[in-house]
C-alpha positions as CSV (number, residue, x, y, z in Angstrom):
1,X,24.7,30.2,15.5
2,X,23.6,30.4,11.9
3,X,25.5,26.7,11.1
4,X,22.9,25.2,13.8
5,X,20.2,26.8,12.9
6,X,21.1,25.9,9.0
7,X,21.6,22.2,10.4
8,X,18.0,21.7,12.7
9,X,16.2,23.3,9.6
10,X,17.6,20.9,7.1
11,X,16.9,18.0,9.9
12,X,13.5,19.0,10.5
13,X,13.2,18.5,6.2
14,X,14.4,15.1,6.6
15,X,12.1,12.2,6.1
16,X,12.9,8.9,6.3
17,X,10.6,6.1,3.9
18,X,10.9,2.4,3.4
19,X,8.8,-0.3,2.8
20,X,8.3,-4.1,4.2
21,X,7.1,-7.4,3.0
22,X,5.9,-10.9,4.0
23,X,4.9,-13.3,1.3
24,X,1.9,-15.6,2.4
25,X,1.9,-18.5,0.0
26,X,-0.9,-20.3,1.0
27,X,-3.2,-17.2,1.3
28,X,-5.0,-15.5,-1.9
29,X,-5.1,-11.8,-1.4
30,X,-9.0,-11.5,-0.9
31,X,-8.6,-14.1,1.8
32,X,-5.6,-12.1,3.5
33,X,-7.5,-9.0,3.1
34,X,-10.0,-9.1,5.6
35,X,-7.7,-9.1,8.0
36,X,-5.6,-6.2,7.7
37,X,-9.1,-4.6,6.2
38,X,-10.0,-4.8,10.4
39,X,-8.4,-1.6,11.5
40,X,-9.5,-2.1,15.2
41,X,-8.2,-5.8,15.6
42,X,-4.2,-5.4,15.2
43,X,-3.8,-6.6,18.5
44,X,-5.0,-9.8,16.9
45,X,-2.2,-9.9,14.3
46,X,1.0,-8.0,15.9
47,X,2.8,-9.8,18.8
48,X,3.1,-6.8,21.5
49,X,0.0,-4.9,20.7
50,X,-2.1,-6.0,23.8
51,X,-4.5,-3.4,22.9
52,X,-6.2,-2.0,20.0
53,X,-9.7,-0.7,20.4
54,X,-11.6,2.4,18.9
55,X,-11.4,5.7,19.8
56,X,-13.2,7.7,18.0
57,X,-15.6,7.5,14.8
58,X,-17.0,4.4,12.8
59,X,-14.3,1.4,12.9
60,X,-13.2,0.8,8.9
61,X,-14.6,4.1,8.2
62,X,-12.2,7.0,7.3
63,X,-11.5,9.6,10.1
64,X,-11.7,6.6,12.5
65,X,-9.1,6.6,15.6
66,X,-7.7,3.6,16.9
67,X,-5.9,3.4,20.5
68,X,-3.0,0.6,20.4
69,X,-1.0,-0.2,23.5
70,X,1.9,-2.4,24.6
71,X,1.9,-3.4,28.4
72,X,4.3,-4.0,30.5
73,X,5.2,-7.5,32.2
74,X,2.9,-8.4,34.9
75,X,3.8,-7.5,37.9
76,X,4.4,-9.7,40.9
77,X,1.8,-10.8,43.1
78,X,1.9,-8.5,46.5
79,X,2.1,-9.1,49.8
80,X,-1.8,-10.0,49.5
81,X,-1.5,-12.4,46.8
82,X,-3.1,-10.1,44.5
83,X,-1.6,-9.8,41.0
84,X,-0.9,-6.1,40.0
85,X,-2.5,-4.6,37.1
86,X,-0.3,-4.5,34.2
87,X,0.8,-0.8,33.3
88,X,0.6,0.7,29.7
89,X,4.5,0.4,28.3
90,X,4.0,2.3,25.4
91,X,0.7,3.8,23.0
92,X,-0.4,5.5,20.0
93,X,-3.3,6.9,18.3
94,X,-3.5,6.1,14.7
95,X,-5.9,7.7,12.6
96,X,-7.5,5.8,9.1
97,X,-6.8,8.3,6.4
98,X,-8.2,5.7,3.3
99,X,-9.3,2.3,2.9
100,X,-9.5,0.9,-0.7
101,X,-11.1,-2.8,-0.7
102,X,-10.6,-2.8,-4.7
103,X,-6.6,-2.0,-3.7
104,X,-6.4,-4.2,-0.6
105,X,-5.1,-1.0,0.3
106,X,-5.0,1.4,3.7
107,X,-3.4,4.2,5.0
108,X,-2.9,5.7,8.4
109,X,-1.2,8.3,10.4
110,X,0.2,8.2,14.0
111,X,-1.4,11.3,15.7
112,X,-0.3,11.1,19.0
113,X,2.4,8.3,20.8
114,X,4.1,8.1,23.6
115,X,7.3,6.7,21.7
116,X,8.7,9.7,19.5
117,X,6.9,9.8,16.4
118,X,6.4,13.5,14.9
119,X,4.4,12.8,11.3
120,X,4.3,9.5,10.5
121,X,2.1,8.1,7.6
122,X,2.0,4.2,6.4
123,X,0.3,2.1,3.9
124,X,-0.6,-1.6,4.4
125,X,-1.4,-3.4,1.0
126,X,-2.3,-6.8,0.1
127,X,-0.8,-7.5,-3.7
128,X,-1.3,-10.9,-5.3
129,X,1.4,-12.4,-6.3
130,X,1.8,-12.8,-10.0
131,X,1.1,-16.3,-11.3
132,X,0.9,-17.8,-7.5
133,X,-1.8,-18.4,-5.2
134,X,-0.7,-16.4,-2.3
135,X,0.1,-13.0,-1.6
136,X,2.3,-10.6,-0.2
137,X,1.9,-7.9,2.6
138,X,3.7,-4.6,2.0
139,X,4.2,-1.9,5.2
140,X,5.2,1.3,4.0
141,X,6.2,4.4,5.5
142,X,6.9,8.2,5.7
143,X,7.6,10.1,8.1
144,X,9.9,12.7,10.4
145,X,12.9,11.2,12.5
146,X,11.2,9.1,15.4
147,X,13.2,10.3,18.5
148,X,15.2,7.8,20.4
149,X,14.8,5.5,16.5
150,X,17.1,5.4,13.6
151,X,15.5,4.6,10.2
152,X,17.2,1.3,10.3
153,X,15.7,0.3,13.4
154,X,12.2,1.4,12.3
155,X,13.1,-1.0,9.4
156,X,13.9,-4.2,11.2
157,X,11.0,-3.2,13.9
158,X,8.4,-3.1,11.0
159,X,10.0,-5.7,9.4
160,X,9.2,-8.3,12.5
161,X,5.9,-6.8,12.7
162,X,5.1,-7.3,9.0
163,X,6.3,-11.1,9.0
164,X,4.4,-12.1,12.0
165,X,1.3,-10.0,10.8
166,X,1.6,-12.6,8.0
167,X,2.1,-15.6,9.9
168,X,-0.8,-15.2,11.4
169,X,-2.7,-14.4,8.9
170,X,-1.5,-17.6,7.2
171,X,-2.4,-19.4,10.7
172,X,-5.8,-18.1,10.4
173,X,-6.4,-18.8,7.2
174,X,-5.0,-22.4,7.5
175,X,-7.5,-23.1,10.2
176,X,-10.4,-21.9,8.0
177,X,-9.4,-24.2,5.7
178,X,-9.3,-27.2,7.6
179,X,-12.8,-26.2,8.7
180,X,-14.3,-26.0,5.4
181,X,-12.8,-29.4,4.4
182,X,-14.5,-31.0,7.5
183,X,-12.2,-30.2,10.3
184,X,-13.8,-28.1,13.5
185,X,-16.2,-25.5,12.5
186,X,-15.2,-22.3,11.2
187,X,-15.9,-19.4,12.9
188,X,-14.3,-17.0,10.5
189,X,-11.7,-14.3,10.6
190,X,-12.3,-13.3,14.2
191,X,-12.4,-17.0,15.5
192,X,-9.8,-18.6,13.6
193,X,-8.1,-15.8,14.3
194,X,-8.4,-15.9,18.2
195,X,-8.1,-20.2,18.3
């Protein structure tokens, strides 16, 4: 009895941390920051966040709560031709702990998810890139085992989110530029964004 309980202690102490990054080349750090800078609009940026609205406080502001969800595949039309409304696959609340425009920096918590995380902490940082016009994105976390995860899957999961976060970021900002050079009109980051 003691050896188990001596074994779920020193689990419970375990934390796993890693960190994620996706270079956008084209993008200079102040124009990627905006972006990520948008704590209600990750649906926007991350391919299977459907939703991502506010649920409590000021969006941007500190102590904010954001609701994200993934839904699950439509659902055939029924018997009345109706299509059914899509079902919530999987949620979380996630809390802004800091924002630091001078850092490109933020930080959030999970407080609440339907998909096994405990304590779970994470930065998202814009860093120039020495000597280069672009800039990379960096995704780091902390946090307790995420039930049903191991810390490599966790990886490679916020490692696909991180790259396409930056694709389209580099999308965006590709389309603003082609609309200050006298392509369409730019309607900025939420636009180019949603075009």
């Amino acid at each position: 009895m003691e050896t188990t309980t001596k074994a779920a202690a020193e689990q419970q102490q375990e934390q796993w941390r890693g960190a994620v990054e996706a270079a956008m080349p084209s993008t200079p750090a102040a124009a990627a920051w905006p972006h990520i800078a948008s704590f209600c609009a990750l649906d926007r940026y991350l391919p299977g966040i459907d939703v991502c609205e506010l649920a409590a406080g000021e969006d941007g502001r500190p102590g904010c709560v954001r609701y994200v969800a993934s839904l699950a595949a439509p659902a055939a039309a029924g018997d009345d031709g109706e299509e059914r409304r899509r079902e919530v696959a999987s949620w979380a609340r996630e809390e802004l702990l800091e924002i630091d425009g001078g850092a490109r920096r933020l930080a959030y918590a999970v407080v609440g998810s339907s998909m096994g995380f405990g304590r779970y902490v994470a930065t998202m940082t814009v860093a120039a890139d020495e000597g280069e016009q672009g800039c990379k994105l960096v995704w780091a976390f902390e946090c307790e085992p995420v039930e049903g995860w191991t810390v490599d899957g966790l990886v490679g999961y916020l490692d696909g989110g991180v790259k396409a976060i930056a694709a389209r970021i580099e999308e965006a900002e590709a389309k603003v530029a082609t609309a200050a050079a006298g392509g369409a009109p730019a309607g900025g980051v939420d636009e180019a964004v949603a075009a």
